[in-house]
C-alpha positions as CSV (number, residue, x, y, z in Angstrom):
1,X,41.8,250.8,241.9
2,X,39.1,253.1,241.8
3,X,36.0,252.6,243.4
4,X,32.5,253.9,242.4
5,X,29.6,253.2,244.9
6,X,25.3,253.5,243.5
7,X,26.0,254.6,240.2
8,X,24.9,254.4,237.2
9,X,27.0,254.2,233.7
10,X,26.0,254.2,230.1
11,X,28.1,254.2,226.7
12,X,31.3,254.1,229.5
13,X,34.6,252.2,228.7
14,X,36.2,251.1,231.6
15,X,39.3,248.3,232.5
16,X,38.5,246.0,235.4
17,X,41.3,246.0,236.5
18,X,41.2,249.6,237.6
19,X,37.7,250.2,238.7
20,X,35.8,248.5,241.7
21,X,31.9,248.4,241.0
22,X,29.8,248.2,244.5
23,X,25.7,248.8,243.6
24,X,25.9,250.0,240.1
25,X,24.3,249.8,237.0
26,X,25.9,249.7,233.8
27,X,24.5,250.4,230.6
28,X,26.0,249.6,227.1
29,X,29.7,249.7,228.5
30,X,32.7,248.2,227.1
31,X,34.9,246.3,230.0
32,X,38.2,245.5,229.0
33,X,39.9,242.6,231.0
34,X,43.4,241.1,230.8
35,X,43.4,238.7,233.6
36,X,44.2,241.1,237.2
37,X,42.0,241.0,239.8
38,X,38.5,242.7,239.7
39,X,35.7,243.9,241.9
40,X,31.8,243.9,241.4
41,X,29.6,243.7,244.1
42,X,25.5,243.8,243.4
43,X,26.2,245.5,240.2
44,X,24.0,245.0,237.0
45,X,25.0,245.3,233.6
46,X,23.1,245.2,230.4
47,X,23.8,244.7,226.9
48,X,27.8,245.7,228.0
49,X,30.8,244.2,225.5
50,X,33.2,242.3,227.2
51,X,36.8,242.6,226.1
52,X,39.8,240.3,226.5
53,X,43.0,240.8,226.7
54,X,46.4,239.5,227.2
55,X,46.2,236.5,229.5
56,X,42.5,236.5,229.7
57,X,42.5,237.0,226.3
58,X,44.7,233.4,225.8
59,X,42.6,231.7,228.8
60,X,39.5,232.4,227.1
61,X,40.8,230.8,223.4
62,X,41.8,227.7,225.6
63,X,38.6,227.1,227.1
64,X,37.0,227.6,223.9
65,X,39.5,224.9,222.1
66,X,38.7,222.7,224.9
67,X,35.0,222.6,224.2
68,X,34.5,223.9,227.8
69,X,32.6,226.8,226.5
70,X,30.2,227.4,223.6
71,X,30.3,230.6,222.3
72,X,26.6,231.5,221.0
73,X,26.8,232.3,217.4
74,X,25.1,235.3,215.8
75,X,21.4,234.7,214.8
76,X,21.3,234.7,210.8
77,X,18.4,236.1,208.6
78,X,17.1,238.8,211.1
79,X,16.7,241.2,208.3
80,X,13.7,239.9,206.1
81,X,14.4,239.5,202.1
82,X,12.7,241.2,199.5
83,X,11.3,237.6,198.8
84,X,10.3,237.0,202.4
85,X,6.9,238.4,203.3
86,X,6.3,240.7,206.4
87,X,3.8,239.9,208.6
C-alpha cells in the first residue's frame, strides 16, 4: 500500500485498496473500492466519485434493498425550458 502524506490531488483515479491518504486533499477524484482494507487519516475530499466493486459493490446493493440507505436521487428540471422564464 502506498502512502502519500500533505498532498493534494485533482482529476486523480486511485484504488483504496492501494493507497494510504494521511493530510490530503482530493479534488474531483474517482476512488474505486472493492471491499479490502483502506486508510484516510484527516484527509478531505470534494466533489470525488466513489466506485464499487466486487464485494463492496454487492454490500452496498444489500443495504440499499434493505432500506438501510437512501440513495439521493438526481435533482430534475435544473436546466430551465424555453417556456420557463429566467429570472
Amino acid at each position: 500500500m502506498e502512502t502519500y502524506r500533505d498532498q493534494d490531488f485533482q482529476g486523480k483515479s486511485f484504488v483504496l485498496e492501494d493507497a494510504a491518504f494521511v493530510k490530503c486533499k482530493l479534488i474531483d477524484c474517482d476512488l474505486y473500492y472493492s471491499g479490502g482494507d483502506f486508510d484516510w487519516i484527516e484527509t478531505h475530499f470534494e466533489n470525488c466519485r466513489f466506485h464499487w466493486r466486487g464485494a463492496a459493490k454487492n454490500m452496498f446493493a444489500l443495504v440499499q434493498m434493505m432500506g438501510m440507505m437512501n440513495i439521493a436521487q438526481p435533482q430534475q428540471n435544473l436546466i430551465p425550458s424555453s417556456a420557463q422564464k429566467v429570472n
